[in-house]
N, C-alpha and C positions, 0 to 999 in steps of 0.2 A: 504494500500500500504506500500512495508517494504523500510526499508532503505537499500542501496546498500551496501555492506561489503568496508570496508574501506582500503586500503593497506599502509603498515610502508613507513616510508621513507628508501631511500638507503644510505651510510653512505654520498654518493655524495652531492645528494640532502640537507641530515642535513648539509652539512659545505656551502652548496649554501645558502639554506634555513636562516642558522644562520648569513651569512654576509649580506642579506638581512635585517633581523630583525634588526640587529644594528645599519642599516640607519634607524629607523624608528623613530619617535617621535610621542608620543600619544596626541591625539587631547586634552585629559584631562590635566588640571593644576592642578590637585591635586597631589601631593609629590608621593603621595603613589602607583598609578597606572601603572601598570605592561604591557609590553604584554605578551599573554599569548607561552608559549613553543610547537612548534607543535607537538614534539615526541607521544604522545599521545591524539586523540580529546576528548574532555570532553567535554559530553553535557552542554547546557547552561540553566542555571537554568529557572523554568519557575517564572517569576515576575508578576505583576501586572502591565498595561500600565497607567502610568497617563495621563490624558488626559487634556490641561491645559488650564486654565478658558477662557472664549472670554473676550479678550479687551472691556471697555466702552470708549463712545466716540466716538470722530472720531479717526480712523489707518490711519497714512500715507502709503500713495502707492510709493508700489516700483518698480522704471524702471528698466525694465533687461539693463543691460547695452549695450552697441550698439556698435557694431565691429566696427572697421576703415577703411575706404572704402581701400581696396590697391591700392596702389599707382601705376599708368598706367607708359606702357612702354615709352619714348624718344618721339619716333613718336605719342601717342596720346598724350603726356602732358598735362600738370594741365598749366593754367591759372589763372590770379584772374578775376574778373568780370568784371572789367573793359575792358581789352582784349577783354574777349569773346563777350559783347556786341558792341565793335566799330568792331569786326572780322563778326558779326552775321547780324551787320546793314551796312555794307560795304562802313563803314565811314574813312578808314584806308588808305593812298596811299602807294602802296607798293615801298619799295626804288630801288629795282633791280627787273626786269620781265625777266624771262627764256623763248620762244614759243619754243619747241619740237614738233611742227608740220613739217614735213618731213625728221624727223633726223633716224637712225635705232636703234635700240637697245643699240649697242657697241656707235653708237655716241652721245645717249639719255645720254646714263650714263655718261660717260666723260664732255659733254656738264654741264650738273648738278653740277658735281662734280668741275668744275672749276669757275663754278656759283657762288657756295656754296663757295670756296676757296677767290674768289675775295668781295663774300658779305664781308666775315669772317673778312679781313683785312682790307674793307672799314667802319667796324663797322658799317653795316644795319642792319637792325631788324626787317625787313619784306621781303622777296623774293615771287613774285610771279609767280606761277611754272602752265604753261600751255599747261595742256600733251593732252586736245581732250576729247569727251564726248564717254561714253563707250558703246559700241555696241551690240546691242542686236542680236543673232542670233544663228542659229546651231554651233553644236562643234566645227570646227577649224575656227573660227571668224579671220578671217585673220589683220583686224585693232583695235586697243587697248592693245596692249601688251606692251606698255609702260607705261600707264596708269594702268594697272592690275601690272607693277612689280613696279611703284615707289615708294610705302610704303616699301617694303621687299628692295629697294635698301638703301633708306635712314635709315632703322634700320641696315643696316650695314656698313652704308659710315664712313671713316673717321670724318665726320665732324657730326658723330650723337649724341656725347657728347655737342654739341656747337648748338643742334636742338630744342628748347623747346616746339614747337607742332608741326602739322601739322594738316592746315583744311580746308574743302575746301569752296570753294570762294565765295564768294556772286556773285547775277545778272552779277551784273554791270563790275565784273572783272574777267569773265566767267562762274560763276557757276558749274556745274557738272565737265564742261570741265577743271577745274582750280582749285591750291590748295594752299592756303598762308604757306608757312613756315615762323615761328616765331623761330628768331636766339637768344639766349640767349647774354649778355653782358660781 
């Protein structure tokens, strides 16, 4: 199989080419090592590979290193464990309780958002927001749509800098139908 013919640069490309090159730094520490100029390709000499001896002993092992989980949006927030366990064991009393049962949309959100206002200044740190268990059925499900938008409401309310999770609720202070907001300080 041949090698494909190789084309010159254009003079474009050499002055691209060259401001390139002169960011580069060679992996090598020796003084003397060059990169090479691309105006012309020169084959690369054929060497010998060395191949280098196995270690005796024991080799330590090396961990690839391990990404940082990314950091979740407002509305799901980090906790520490402490939290998440008295939130999981529903050992928590919430300081202010919202019920959104027969409010509409326009008055769900307002209702929240003055909720959220009054926690804010009372300095609570737990809001428990009770919007209704979500309904199972064909397409236009006519009940849960305030339940389906209060995530998407509180990642844009005002007071979503001041929101540190949101989760929802144990048994006993609703469960599915129920969701604790944890107010930051």
């Amino acid at each position: 199989m041949g090698r494909a013919p190789v084309r010159s640069l254009s003079t474009e490309e050499e002055a691209l080419w060259s401001r390139v090159t002169a960011t580069i730094r060679p992996l090598s520490r020796e003084a003397d090592a060059q990169v090479p100029t691309p105006t012309a390709p020169a084959e690369a000499p054929v060497t010998a590979m060395t191949v280098p001896a196995k270690p005796r002993g024991r080799v330590p092992s090396v961990r690839p290193a391990v990404p940082a989980a990314p950091a979740r949006q407002t509305v799901d927030g980090n906790l520490d464990g402490h939290w998440e366990r008295r939130l999981r064991a529903g050992t928590v009393i919430p300081d202010r309780t919202l019920d959104l049962h027969g409010h509409s949309l326009d008055g769900a959100w307002e209702a929240i958002d003055r909720t959220l206002e009054r926690a804010i200044a009372a300095g609570d740190r737990l809001v428990l927001l009770i919007t209704g268990h979500h309904r199972v059925g064909e397409a236009p499900v006519q009940r849960g749509k305030i339940r389906a938008a209060v995530h998407d409401w509180l990642a844009v309310s005002r007071h979503a800098p001041r929101i540190a999770a949101v989760r929802s609720a144990h048994r006993r202070h609703g469960g599915g139908g129920s969701l604790y907001l944890v107010l930051r300080r």
